[in-house]
C-alpha positions, 0 to 999 in steps of 0.5 A, a space after each residue: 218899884 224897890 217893894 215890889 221887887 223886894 216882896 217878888 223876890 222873897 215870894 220866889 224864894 218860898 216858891 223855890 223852898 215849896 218845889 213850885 218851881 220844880 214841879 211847873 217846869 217838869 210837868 210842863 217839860 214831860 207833858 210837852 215832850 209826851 205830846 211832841 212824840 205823838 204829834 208826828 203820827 198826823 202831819 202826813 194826812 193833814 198836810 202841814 208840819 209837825 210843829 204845828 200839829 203839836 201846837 194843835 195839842 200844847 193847846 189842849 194841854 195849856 188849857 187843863 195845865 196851866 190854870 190848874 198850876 196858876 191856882 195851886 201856886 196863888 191859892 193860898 197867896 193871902 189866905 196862908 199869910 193871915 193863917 200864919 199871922 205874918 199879915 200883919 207884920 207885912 203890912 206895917 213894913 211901908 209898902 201899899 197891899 197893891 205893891 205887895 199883890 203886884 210883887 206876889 204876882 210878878 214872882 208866880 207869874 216868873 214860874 208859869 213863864 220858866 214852866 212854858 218856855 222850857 216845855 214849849 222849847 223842849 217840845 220845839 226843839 224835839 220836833 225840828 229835830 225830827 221834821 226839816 219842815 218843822 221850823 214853819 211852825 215856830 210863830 205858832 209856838 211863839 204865839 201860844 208861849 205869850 198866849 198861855 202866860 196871859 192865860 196863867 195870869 188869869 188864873 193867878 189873879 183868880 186865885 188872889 182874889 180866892 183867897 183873900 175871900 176865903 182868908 183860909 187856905 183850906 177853903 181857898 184850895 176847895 175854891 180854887 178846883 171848884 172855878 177850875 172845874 167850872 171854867 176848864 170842863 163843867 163850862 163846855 159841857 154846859 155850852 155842848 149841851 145848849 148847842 145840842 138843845 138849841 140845833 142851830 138855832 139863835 142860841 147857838 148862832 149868837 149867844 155861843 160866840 159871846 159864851 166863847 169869849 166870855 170863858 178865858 180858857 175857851 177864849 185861849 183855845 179859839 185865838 190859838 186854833 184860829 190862827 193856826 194852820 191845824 185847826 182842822 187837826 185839833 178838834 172840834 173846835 174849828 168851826 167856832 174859831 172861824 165863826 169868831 173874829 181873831 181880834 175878838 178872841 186876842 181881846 179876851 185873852 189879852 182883857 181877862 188877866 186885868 179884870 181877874 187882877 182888879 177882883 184880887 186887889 178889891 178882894 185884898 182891900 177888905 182884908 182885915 188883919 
């Protein structure tokens, strides 16, 4: 435990001197705040509080943000350390490469946490200053506070995984927007277009579901959407998430930061100094 501390605390450092910290938390906080302004304009027609008309549209906006913040944090985790020809040097210090991927992960995972819990505050505390009604909506924000912390966790192991593969940070950058284009916007595409094919048929009644819940980030969307009382106010959307299960989709969400950091740490392993 005293190595992993120690290794997340020097991470949190070099985060605080590269304005990792800085830059989540204030793209985090304006976004937020820009989507609590605008979130009044519907909470008269769908009949439901502000609050959770924002939620609604904060999670919209984790689903593009934060996996974009979670990779650009971790892409060069491994990749800028065998750059820098400082891997060697921190391994011969005692301390196993699980403690040192777990104390990297612990330290930008402290970031995307500081980055949710003050744009989420900011955006909650704006909205039940506006609307008495607003407070009804606080377990949905809770809700999508630890939902969106699992999904950066995700994308944070990704990006591990990324880079101790690509062992450049050059490379590891270029692999880290192409798996964010690919989960956050190519992946729907593909899944509107199957749907659009298939018009209601088996594909769309049971690989869909599957598909679902098989992207972290549409995984995310459906728990938060699903357990929300504006679902019909945030999209689309709505339909897929009644079809699926509440827990099938908490599972995901829940699973997916696991299995992302188990790749990493198998990537880490084969990392030659």
């Amino acid at each position: 435990m005293r190595a992993i501390l120690a290794t997340a605390g020097a991470e949190f450092r070099i985060a605080l001197r590269n304005r990792w910290v800085v830059i989540a938390v204030a793209l985090m906080v304006v976004f937020s705040l820009v989507l609590a302004a605008a979130g009044a304009a519907p909470t008269g027609d769908v009949g439901v509080d502000r609050l959770s008309v924002i939620v609604a549209s904060l999670t919209s906006l984790a689903i593009y943000l934060l996996p974009l913040l979670a990779l650009l944090i971790g892409f060069d985790a491994v990749a800028g350390e065998v750059e820098r020809g400082t891997l060697p040097l921190l391994l011969a210090y005692p301390v196993s490469r699980l403690e040192i991927l777990i104390g990297k992960f612990a330290a930008h995972l402290v970031i995307l946490v500081l980055a949710v819990v003050l744009g989420y505050g900011a955006a909650g505390v704006a909205a039940i200053a506006t609307d008495p009604r607003a407070g009804a909506g606080l377990p949905a924000l809770v809700r999508l506070g630890w939902s969106s912390v699992l999904l950066g966790a995700t994308f944070l192991g990704a990006a591990y995984a990324l880079s101790a593969l690509s062992r450049r940070p050059s490379g590891a950058a270029g692999l880290a927007i192409g798996l964010w284009l690919l989960f956050v916007v190519l992946y729907d595409l593909g899944l509107l277009a199957m749907v659009v094919a298939d018009g209601g048929g088996a594909l769309t009644t049971h690989v869909l579901p599957v598909a679902l819940l098989a992207n972290p980030a549409d995984a995310f969307r459906l728990f938060n959407l699903a357990a929300s009382g504006a679902v019909g106010a945030a999209s689309g959307m709505g339909a897929a998430a009644a079809s699926i299960a509440l827990w099938k989709s908490a599972l995901s969400v829940a699973i997916w930061p696991v299995i992302t950091l188990a790749l990493a740490w198998a990537a880490f392993r084969r990392v030659t100094p």
